[in-house]
Biopython code that builds the backbone (N, CA, C, O; Angstrom):
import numpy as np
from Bio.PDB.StructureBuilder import StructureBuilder

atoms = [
    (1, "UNK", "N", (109.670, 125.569, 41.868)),
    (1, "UNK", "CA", (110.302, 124.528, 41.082)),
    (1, "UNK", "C", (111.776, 124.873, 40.909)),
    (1, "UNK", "O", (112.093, 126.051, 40.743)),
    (2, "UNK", "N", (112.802, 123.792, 40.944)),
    (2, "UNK", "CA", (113.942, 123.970, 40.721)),
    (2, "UNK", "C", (114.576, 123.437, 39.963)),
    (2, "UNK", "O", (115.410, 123.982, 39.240)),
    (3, "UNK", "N", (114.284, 122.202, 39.985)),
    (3, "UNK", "CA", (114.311, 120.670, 38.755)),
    (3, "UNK", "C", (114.305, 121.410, 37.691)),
    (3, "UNK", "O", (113.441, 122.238, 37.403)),
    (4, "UNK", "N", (115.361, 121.111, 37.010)),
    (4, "UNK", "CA", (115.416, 121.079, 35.350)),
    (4, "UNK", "C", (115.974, 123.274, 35.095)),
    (4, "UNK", "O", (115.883, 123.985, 34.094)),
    (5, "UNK", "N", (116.268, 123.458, 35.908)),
    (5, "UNK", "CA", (117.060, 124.716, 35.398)),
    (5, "UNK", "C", (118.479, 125.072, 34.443)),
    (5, "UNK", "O", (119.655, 124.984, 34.796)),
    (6, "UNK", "N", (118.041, 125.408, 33.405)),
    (6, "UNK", "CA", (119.169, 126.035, 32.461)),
    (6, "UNK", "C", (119.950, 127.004, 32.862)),
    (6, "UNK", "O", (120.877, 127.034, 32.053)),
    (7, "UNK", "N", (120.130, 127.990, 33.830)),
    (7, "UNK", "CA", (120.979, 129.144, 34.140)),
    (7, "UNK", "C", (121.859, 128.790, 34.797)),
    (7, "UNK", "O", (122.735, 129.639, 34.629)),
    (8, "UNK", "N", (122.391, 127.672, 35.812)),
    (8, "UNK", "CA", (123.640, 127.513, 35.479)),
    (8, "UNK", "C", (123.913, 127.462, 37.220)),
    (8, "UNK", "O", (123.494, 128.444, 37.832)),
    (9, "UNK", "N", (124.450, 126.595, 37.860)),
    (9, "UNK", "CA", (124.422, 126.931, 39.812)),
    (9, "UNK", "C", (125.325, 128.222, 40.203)),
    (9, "UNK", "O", (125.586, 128.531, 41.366)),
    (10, "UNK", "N", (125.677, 128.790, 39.279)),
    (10, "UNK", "CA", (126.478, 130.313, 39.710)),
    (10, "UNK", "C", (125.730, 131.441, 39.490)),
    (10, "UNK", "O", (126.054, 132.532, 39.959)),
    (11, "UNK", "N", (124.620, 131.242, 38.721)),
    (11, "UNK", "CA", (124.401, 132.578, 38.100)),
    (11, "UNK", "C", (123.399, 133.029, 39.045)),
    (11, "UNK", "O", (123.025, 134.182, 38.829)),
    (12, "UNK", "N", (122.802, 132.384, 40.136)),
    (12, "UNK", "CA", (122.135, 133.645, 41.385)),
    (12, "UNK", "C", (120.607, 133.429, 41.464)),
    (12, "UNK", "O", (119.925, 133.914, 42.366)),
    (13, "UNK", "N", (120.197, 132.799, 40.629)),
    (13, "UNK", "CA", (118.813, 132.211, 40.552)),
    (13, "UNK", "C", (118.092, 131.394, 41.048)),
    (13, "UNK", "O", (118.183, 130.390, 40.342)),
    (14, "UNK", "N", (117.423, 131.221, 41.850)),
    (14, "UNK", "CA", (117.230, 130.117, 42.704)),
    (14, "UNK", "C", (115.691, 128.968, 41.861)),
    (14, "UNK", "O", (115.507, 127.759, 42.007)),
    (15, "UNK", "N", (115.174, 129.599, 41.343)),
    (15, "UNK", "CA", (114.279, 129.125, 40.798)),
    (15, "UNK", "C", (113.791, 129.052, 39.311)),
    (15, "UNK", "O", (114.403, 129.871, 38.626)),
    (16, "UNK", "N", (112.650, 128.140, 38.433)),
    (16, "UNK", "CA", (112.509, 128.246, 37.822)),
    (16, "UNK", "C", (111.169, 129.597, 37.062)),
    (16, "UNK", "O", (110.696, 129.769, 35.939)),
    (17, "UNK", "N", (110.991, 130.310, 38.460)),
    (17, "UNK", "CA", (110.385, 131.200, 38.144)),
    (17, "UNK", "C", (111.204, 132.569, 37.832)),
    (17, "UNK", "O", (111.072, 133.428, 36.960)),
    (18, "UNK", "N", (112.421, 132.346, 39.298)),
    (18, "UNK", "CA", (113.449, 133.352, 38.995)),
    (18, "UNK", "C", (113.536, 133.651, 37.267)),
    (18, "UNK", "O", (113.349, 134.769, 36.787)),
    (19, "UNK", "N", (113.795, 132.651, 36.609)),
    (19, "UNK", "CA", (114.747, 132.409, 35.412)),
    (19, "UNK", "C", (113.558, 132.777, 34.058)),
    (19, "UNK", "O", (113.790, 132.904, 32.856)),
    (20, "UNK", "N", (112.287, 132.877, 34.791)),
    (20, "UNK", "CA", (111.026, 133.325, 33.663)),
    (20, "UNK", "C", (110.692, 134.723, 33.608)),
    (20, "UNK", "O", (110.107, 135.357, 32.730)),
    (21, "UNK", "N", (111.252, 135.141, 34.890)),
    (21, "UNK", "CA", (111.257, 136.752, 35.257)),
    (21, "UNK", "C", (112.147, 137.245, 34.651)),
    (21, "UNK", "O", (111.871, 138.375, 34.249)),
    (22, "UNK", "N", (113.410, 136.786, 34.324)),
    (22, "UNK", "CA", (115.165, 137.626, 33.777)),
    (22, "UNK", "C", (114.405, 137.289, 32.371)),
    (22, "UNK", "O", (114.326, 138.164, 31.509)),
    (23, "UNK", "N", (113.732, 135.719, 32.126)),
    (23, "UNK", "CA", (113.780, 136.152, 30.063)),
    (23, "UNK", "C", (112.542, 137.306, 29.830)),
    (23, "UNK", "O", (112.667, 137.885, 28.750)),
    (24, "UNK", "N", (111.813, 137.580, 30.335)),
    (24, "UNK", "CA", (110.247, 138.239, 30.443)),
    (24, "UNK", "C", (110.911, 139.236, 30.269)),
    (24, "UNK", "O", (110.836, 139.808, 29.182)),
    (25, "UNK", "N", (111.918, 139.825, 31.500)),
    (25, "UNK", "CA", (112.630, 140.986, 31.414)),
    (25, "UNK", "C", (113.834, 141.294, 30.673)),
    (25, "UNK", "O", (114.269, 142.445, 30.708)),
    (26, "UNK", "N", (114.197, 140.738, 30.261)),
    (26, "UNK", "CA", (115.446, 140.947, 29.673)),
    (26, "UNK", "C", (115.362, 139.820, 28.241)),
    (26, "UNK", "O", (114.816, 140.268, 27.233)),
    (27, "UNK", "N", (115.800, 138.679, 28.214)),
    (27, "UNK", "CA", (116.013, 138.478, 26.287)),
    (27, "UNK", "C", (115.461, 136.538, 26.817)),
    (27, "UNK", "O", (115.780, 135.869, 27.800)),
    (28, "UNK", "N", (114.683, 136.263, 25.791)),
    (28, "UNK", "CA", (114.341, 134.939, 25.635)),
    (28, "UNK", "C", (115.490, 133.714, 25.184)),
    (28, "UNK", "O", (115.860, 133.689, 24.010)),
    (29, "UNK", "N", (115.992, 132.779, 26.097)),
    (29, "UNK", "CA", (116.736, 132.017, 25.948)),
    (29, "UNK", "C", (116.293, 131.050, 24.990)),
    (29, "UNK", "O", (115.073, 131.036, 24.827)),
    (30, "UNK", "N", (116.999, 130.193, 24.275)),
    (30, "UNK", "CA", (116.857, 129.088, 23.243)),
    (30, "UNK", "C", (115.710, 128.399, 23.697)),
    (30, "UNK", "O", (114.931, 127.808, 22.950)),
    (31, "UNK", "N", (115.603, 128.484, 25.015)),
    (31, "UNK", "CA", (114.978, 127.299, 25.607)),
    (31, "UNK", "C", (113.286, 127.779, 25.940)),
    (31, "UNK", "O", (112.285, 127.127, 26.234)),
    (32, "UNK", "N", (113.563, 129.330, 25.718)),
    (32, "UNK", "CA", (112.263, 129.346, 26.150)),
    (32, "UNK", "C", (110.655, 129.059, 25.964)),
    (32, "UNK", "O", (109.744, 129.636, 26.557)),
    (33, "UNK", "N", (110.546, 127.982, 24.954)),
    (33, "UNK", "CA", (109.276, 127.427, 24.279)),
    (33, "UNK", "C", (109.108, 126.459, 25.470)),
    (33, "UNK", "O", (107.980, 126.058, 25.757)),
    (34, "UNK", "N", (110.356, 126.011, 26.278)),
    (34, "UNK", "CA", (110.621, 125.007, 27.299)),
    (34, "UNK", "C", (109.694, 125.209, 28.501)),
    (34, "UNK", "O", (109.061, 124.386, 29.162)),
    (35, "UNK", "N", (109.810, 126.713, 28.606)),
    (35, "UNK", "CA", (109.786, 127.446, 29.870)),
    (35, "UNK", "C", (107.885, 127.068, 29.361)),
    (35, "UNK", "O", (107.268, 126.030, 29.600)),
    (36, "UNK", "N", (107.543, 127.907, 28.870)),
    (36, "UNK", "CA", (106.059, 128.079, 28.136)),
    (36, "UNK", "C", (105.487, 127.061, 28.396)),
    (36, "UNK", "O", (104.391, 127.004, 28.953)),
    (37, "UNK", "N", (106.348, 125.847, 27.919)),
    (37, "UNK", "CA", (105.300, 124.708, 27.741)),
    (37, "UNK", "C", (104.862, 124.393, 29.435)),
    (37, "UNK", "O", (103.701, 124.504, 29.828)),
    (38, "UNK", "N", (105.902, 124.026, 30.241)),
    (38, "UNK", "CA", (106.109, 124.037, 31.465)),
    (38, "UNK", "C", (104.782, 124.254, 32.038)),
    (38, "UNK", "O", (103.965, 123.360, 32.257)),
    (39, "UNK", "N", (104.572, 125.870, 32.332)),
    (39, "UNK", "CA", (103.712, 127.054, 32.827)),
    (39, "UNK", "C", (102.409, 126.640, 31.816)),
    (39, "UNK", "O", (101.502, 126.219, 32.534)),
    (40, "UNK", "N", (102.162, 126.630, 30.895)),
    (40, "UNK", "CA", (101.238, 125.976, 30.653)),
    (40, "UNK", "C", (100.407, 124.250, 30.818)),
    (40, "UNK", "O", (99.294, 123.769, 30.606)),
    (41, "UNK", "N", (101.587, 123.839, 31.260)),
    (41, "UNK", "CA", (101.163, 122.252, 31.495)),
    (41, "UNK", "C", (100.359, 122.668, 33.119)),
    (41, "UNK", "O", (99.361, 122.018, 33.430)),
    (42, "UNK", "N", (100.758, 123.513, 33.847)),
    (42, "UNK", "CA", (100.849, 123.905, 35.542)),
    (42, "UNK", "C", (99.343, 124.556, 35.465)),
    (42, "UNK", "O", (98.704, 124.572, 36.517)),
    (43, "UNK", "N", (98.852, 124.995, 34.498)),
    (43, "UNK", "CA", (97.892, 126.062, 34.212)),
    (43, "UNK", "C", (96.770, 125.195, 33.933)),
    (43, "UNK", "O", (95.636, 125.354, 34.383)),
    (44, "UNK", "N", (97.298, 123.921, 32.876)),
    (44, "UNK", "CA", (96.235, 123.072, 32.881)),
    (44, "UNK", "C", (95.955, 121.960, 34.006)),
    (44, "UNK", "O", (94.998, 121.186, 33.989)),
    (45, "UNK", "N", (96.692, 122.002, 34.727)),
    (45, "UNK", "CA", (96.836, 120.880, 36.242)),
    (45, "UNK", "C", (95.443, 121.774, 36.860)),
    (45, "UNK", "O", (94.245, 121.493, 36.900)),
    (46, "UNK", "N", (96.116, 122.797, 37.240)),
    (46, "UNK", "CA", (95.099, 123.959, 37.960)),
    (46, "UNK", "C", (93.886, 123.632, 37.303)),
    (46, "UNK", "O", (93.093, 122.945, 37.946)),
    (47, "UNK", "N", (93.394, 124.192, 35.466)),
    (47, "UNK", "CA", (92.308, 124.161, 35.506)),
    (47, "UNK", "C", (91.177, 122.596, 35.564)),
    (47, "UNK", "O", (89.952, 122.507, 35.646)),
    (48, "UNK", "N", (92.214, 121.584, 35.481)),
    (48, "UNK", "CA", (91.544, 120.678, 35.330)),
    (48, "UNK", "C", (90.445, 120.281, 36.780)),
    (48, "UNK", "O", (89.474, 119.524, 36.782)),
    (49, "UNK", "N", (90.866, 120.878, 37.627)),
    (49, "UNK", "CA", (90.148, 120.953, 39.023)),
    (49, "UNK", "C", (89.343, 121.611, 39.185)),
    (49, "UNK", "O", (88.386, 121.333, 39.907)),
    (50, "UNK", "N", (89.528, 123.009, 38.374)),
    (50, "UNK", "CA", (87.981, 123.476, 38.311)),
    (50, "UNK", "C", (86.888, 123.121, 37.585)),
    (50, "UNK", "O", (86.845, 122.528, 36.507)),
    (51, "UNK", "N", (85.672, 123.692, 38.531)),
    (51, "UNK", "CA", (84.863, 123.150, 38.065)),
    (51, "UNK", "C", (83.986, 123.960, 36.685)),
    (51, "UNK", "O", (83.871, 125.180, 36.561)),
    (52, "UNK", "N", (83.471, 122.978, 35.800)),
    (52, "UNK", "CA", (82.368, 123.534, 34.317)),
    (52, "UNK", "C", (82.539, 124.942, 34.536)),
    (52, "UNK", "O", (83.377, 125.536, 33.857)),
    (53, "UNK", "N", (81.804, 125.606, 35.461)),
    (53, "UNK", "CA", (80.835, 126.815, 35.067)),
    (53, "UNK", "C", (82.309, 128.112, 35.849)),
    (53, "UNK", "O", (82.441, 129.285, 35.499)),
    (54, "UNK", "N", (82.896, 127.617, 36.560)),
    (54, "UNK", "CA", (84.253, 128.369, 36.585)),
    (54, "UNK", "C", (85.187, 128.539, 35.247)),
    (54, "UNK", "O", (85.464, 129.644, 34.780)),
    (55, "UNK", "N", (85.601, 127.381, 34.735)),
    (55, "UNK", "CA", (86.323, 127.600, 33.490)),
    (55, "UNK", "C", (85.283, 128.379, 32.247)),
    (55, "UNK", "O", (85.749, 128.844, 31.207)),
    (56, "UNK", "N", (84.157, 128.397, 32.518)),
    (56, "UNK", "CA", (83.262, 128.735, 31.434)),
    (56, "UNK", "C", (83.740, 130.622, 31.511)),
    (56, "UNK", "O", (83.922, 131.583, 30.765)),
    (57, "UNK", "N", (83.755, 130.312, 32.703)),
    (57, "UNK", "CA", (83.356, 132.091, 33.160)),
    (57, "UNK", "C", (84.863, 132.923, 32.535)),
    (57, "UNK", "O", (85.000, 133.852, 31.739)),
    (58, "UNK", "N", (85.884, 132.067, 33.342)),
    (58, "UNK", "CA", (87.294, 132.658, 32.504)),
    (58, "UNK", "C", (87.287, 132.321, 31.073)),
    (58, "UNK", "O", (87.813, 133.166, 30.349)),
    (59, "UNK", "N", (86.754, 131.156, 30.444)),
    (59, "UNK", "CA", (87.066, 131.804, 28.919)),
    (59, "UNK", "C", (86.410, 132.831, 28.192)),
    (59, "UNK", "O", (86.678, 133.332, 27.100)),
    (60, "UNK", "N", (85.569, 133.031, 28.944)),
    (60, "UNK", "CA", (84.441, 134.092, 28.406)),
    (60, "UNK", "C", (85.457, 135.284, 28.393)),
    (60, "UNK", "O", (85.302, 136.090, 27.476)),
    (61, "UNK", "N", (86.388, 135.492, 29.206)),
    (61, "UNK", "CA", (87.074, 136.740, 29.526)),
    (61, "UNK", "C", (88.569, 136.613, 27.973)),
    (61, "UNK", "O", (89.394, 137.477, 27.676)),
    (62, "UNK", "N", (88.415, 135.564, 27.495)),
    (62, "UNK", "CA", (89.399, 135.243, 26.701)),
    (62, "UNK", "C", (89.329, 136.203, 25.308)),
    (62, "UNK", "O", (88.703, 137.263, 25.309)),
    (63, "UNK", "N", (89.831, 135.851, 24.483)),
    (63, "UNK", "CA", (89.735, 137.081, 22.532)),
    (63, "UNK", "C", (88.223, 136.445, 22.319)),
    (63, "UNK", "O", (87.189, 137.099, 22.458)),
    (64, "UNK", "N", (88.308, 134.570, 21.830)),
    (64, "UNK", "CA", (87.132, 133.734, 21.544)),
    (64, "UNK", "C", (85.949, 134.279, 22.161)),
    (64, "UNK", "O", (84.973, 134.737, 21.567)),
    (65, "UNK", "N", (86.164, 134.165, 23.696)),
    (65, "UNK", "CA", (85.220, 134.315, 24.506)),
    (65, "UNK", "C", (84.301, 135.513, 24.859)),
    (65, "UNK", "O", (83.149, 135.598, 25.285)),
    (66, "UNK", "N", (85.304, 136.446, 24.498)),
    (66, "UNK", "CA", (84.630, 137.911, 24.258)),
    (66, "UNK", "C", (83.848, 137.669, 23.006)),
    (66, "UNK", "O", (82.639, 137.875, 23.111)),
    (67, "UNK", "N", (84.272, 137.294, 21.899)),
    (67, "UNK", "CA", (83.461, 137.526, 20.775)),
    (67, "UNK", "C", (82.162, 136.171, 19.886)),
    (67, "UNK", "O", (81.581, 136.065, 18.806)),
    (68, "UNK", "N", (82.282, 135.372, 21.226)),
    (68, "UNK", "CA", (81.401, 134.316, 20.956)),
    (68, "UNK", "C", (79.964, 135.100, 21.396)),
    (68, "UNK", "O", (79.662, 135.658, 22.450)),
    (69, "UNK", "N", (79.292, 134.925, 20.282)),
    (69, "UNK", "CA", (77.463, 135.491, 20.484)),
    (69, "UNK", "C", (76.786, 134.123, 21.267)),
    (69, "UNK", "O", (76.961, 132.926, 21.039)),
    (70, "UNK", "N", (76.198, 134.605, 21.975)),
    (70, "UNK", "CA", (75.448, 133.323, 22.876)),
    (70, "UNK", "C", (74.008, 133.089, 21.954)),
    (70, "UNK", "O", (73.606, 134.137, 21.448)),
    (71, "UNK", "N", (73.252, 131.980, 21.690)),
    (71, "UNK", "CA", (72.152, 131.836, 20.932)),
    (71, "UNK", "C", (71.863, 130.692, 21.897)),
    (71, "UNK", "O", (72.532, 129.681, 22.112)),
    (72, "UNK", "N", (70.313, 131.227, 22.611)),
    (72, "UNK", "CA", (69.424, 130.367, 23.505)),
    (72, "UNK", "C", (69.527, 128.777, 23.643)),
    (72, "UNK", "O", (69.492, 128.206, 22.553)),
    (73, "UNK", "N", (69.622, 128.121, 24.524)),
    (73, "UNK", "CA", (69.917, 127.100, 24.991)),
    (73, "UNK", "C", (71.464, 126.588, 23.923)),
    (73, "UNK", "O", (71.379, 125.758, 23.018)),
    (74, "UNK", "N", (72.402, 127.103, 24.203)),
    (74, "UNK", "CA", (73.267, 126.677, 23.097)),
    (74, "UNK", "C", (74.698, 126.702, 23.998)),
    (74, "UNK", "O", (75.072, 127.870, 24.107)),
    (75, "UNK", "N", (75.617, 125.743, 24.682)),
    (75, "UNK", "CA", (76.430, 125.814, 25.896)),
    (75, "UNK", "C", (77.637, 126.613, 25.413)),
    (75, "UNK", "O", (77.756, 126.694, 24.190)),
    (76, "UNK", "N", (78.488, 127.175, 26.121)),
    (76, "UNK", "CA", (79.430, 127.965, 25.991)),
    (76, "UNK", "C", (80.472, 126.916, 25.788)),
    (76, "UNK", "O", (80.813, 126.101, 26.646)),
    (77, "UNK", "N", (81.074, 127.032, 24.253)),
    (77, "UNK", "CA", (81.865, 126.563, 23.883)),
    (77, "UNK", "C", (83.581, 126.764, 24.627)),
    (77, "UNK", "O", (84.510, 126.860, 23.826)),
    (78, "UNK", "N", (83.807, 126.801, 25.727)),
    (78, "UNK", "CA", (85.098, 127.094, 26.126)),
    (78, "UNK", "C", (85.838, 125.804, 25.916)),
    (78, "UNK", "O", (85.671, 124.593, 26.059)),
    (79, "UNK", "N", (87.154, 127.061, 25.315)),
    (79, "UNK", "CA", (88.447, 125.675, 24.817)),
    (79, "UNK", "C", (89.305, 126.457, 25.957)),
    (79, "UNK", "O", (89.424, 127.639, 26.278)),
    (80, "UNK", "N", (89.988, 124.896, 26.533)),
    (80, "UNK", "CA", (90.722, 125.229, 27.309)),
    (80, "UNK", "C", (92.229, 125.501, 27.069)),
    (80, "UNK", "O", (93.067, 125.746, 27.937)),
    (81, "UNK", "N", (92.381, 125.429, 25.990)),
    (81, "UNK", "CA", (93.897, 126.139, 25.069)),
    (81, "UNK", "C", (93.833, 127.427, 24.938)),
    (81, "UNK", "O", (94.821, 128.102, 24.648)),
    (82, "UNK", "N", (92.280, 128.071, 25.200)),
    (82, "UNK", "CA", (92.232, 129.674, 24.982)),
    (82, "UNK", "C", (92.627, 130.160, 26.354)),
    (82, "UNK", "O", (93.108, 131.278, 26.542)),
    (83, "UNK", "N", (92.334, 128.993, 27.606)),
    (83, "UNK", "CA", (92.119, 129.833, 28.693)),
    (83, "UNK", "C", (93.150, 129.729, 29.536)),
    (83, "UNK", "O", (93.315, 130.181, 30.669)),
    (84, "UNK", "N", (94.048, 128.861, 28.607)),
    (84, "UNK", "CA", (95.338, 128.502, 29.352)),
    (84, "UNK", "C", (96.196, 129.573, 28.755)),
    (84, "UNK", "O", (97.072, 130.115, 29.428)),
    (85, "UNK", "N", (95.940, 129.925, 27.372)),
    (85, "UNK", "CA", (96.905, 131.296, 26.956)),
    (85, "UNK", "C", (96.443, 132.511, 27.950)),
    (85, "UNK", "O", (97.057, 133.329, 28.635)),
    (86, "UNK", "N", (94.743, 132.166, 27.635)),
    (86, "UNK", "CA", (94.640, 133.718, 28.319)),
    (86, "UNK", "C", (95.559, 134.078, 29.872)),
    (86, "UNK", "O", (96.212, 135.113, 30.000)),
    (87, "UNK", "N", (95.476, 133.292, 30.677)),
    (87, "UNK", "CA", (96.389, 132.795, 31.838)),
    (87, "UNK", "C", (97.846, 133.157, 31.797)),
    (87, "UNK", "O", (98.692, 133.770, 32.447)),
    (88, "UNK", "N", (97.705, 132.489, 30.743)),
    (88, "UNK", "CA", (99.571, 132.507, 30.744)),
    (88, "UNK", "C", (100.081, 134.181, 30.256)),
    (88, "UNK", "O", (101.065, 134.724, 30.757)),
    (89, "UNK", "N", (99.199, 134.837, 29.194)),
    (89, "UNK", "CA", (99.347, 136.077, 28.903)),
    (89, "UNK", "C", (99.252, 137.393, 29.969)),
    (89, "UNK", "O", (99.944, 138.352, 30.309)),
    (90, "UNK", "N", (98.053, 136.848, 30.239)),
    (90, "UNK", "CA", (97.603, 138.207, 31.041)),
    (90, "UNK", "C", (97.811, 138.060, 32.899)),
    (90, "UNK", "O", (97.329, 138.796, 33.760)),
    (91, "UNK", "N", (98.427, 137.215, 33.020)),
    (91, "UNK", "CA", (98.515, 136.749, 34.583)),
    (91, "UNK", "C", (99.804, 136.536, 34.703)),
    (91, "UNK", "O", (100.349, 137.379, 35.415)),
    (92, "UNK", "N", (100.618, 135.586, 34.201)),
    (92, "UNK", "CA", (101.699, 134.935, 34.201)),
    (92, "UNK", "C", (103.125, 135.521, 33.919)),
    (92, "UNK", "O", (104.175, 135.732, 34.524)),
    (93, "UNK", "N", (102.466, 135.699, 32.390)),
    (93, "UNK", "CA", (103.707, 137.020, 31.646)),
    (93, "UNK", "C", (103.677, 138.087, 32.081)),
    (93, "UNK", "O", (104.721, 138.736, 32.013)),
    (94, "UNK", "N", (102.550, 138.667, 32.667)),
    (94, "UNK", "CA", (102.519, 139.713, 33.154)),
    (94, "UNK", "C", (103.253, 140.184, 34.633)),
    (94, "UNK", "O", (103.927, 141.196, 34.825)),
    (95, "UNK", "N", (102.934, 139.225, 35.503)),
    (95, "UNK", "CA", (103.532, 138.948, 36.795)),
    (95, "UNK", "C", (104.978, 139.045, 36.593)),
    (95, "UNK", "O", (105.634, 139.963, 37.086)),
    (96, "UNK", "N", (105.306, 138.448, 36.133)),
    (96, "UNK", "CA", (106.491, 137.913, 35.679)),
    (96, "UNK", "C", (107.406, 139.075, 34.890)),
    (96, "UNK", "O", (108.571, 138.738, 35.105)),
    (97, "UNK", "N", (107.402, 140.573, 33.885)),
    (97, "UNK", "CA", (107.102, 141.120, 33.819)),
    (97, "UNK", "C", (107.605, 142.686, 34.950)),
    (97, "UNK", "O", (108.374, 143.645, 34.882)),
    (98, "UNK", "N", (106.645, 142.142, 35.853)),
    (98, "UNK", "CA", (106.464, 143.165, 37.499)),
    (98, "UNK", "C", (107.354, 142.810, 38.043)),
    (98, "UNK", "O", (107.950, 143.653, 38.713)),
    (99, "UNK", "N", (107.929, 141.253, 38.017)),
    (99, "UNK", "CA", (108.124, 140.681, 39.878)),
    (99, "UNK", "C", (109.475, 141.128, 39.527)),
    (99, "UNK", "O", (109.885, 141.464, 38.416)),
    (100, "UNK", "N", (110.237, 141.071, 40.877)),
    (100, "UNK", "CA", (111.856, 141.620, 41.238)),
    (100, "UNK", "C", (112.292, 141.422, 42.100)),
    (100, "UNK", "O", (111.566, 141.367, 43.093)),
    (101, "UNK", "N", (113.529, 141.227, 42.222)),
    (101, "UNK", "CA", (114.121, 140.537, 43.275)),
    (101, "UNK", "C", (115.535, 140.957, 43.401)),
    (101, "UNK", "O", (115.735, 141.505, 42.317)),
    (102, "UNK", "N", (116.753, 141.034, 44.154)),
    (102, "UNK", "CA", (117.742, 141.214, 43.908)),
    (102, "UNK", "C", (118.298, 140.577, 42.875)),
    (102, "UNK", "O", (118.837, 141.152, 41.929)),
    (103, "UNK", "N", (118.200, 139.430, 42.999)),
    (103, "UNK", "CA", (118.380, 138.123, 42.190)),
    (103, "UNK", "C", (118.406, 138.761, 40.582)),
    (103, "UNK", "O", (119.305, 139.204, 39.867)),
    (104, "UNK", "N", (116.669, 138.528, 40.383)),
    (104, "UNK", "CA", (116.706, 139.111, 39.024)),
    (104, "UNK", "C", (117.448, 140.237, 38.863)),
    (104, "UNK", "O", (118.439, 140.235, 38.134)),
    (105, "UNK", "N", (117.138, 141.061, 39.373)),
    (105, "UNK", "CA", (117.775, 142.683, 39.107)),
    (105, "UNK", "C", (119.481, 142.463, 38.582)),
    (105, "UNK", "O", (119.983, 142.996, 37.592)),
    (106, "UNK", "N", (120.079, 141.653, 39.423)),
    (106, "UNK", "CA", (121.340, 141.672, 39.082)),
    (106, "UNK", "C", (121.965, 140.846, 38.073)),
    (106, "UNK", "O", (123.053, 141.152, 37.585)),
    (107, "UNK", "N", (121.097, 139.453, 37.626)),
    (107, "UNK", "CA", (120.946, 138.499, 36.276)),
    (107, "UNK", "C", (120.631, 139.503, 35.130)),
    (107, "UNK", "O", (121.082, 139.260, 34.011)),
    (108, "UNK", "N", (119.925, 140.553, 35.333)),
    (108, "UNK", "CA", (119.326, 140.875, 34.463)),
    (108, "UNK", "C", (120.422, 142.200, 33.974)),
    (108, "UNK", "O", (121.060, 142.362, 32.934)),
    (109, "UNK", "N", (120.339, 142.808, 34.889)),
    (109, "UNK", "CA", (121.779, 143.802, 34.678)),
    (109, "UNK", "C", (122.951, 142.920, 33.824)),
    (109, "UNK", "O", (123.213, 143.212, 32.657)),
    (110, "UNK", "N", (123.522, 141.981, 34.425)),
    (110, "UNK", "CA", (124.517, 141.290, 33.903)),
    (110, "UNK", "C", (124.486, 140.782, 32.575)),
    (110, "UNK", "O", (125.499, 140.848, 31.879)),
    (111, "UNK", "N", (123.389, 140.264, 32.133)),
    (111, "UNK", "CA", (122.840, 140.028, 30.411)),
    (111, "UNK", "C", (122.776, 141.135, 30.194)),
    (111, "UNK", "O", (123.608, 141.009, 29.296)),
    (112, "UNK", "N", (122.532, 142.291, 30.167)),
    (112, "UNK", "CA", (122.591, 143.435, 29.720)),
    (112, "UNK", "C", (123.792, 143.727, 29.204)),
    (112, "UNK", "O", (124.001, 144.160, 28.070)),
    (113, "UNK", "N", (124.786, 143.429, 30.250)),
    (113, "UNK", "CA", (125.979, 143.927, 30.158)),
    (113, "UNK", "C", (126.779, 143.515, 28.960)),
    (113, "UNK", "O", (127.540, 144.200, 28.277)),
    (114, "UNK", "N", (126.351, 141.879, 28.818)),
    (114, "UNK", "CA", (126.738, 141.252, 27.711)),
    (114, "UNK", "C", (126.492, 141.366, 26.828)),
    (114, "UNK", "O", (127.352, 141.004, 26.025)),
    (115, "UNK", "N", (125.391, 141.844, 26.331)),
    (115, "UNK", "CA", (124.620, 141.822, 25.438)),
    (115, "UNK", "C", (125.613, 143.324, 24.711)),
    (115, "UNK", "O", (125.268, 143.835, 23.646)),
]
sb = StructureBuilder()
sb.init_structure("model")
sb.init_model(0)
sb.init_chain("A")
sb.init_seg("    ")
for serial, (resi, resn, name, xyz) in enumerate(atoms, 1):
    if name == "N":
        sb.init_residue(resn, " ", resi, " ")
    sb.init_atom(name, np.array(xyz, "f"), 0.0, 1.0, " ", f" {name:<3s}", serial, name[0])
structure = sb.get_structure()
């Protein structure tokens, strides 16, 4: 994605993932509830295609989902706001986090610098 970037056509970033990697790594822009909502709207596109007993299985892996007791014939309550955080936390932010690039490396140095 490139549409709708805040960093600016000089600053070296080519993407809107670039620009989730420098705040992850380095300092959260004004905007970044922006970024969130985004990556979560993308998360729910994705899960809406999967199918019941797939989304069941990842929320189970969720805080809720770990601590929901199962009681005989009784369906697994998965909310898909848990499984879109869990996603966005443990996959997303995390990735994001790891990933590197010249790009970032040198955005990220440079806010540093300012900072």
């Amino acid at each position: 994605m490139t549409e709708g970037m805040h960093s600016g056509s000089d600053s070296g970033l080519k993407n809107i993932w670039d620009e989730i990697c420098v705040q992850v790594q380095g300092q959260e822009s004004a905007l970044w509830e922006a970024y969130v909502d985004t990556v979560k709207d993308v998360i729910a596109q994705y899960l809406a295609k999967v199918d019941r007993e797939t989304r069941e299985a990842i929320w189970l892996q969720t805080d809720n989902g770990s601590e929901w007791e199962a009681h005989e014939d009784e369906d697994i309550p998965a909310e898909d706001g848990d499984t879109t955080d869990y996603i966005m936390r443990d996959y997303v932010l995390s990735a994001a986090a790891n990933w590197t690039s010249h790009r970032i490396e040198k955005f990220v140095a440079k806010s540093l610098e300012i900072d």
